[in-house]
C-alpha atoms as one frame of an Amber mdcrd trajectory, in Angstrom:
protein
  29.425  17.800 -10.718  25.828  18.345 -10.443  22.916  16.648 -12.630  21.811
  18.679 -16.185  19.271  21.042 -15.807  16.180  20.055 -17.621  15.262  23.083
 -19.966  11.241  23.612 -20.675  10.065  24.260 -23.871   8.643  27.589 -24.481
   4.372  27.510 -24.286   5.138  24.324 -21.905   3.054  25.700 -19.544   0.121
  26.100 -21.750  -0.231  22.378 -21.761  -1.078  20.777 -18.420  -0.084  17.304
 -19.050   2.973  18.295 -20.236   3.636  21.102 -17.358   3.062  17.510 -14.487
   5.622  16.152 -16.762   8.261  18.625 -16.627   7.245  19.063 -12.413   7.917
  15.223 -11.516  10.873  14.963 -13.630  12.158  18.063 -12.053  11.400  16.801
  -8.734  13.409  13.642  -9.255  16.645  15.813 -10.446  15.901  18.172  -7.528
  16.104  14.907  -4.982  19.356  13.439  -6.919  20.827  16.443  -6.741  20.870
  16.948  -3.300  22.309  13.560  -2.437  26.270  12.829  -3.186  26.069  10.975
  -6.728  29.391   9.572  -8.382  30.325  11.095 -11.468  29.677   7.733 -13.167
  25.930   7.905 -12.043  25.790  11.403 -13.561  26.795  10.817 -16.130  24.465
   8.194 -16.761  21.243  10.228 -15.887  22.805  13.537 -17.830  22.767  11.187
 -21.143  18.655  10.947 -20.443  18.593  14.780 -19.388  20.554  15.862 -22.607
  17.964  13.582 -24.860  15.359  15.242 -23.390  16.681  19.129 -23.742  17.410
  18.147 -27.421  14.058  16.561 -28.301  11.835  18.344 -31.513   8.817  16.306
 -31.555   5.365  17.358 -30.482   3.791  18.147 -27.211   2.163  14.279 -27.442
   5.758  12.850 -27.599   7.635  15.101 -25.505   5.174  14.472 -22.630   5.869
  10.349 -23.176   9.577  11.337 -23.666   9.578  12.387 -20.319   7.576   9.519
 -18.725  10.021   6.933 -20.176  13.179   8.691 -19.240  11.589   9.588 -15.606
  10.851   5.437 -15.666  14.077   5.080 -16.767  16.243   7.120 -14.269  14.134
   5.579 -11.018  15.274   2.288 -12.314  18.759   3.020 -12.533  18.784   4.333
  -9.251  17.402   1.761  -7.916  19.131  -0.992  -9.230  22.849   0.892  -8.930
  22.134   3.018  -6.038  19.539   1.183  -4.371  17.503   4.369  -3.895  13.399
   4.502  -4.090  10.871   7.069  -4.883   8.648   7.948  -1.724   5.487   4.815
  -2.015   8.061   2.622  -4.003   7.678  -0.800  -2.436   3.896   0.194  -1.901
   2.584   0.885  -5.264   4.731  -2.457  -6.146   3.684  -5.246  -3.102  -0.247
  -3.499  -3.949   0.014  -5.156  -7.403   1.527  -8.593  -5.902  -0.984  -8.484
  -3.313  -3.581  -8.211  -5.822  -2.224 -11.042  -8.221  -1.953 -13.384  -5.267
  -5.684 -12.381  -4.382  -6.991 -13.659  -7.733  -4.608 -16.568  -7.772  -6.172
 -17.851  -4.149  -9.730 -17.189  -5.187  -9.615 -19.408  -8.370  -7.704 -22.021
  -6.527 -10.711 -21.672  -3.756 -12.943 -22.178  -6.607 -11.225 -25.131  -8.056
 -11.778 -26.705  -4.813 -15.546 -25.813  -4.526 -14.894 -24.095  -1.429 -18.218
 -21.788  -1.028 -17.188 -18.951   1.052 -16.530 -15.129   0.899 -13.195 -15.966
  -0.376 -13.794 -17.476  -3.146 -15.647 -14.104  -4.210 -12.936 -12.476  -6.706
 -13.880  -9.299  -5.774 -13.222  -9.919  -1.930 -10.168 -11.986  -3.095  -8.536
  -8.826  -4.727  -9.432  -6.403  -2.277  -7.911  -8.819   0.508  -4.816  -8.756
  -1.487  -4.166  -5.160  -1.664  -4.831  -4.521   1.801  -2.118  -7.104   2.448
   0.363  -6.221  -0.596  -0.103  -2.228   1.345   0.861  -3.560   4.807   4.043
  -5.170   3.159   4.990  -2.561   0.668   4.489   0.162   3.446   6.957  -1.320
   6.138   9.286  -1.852   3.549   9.335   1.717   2.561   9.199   2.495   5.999
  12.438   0.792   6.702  13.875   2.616   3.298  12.961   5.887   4.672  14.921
   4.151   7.708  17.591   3.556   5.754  18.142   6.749   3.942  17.216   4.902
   0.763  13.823   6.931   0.080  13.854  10.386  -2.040  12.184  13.251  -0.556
  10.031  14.767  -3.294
């Protein structure tokens, strides 16, 4: 059993937000695909597929139609089959990385420590260089792990 094919609406590629759309969700049925899914997991992601291939509405609401149920698919897959999109844990530890940044230059602040650190801008920037490090050797060891989707 393979997953649904996602059908484009006709003049879909007159519209180039809407023709990305269509290519990324594509590109995460193409990956699924290709990998040995249990009928169960299918299932699941056909219901989203189906949705989509049914939905009327305008161009607008097709387009974030397609975001939510791309959203919605990666996070079933990656809480049931434990797979990741390619820059997963990246895009993710950049965000932490950046939180803890701010977080240690107010407390640096509080403190009255004058140094560079203390700068918010420096403090941020520091933490996504870290939260990139981290998120990229643990998509490394995904990629490892045959956890990662190639597309």
């Amino acid at each position: 059993m393979n997953i649904e094919k996602l059908k484009r609406r006709k003049g879909s590629e007159n519209n180039t937000k809407l023709s990305k759309a269509y290519l990324q969700m594509e590109g995460l049925i193409g990956a699924l695909n290709k990998r040995e899914l249990k009928e169960k997991h299918i299932k699941a992601i056909n219901i989203d597929i189906a949705l989509l291939n049914k939905y009327d509405g305008s161009d607008k609401e097709l387009i974030k139609q397609l975001k939510k149920a791309y959203n919605r698919i990666l996070e079933y897959i990656e809480k049931e089959l434990e797979l990741v999109a390619k820059h997963h844990y990246q895009n993710k530890w950049m965000v932490f990385g950046m939180i803890g940044g701010v977080i240690l230059s107010y407390l640096f602040k509080a403190i009255e420590y004058s140094a560079t650190w203390n700068s918010i801008g420096f403090a941020i920037s520091m933490g996504l260089i870290f939260g990139l490090l981290a998120g990229k050797n643990r998509d490394e060891k995904a990629r490892k792990d045959g956890n990662q989707l190639e597309y």
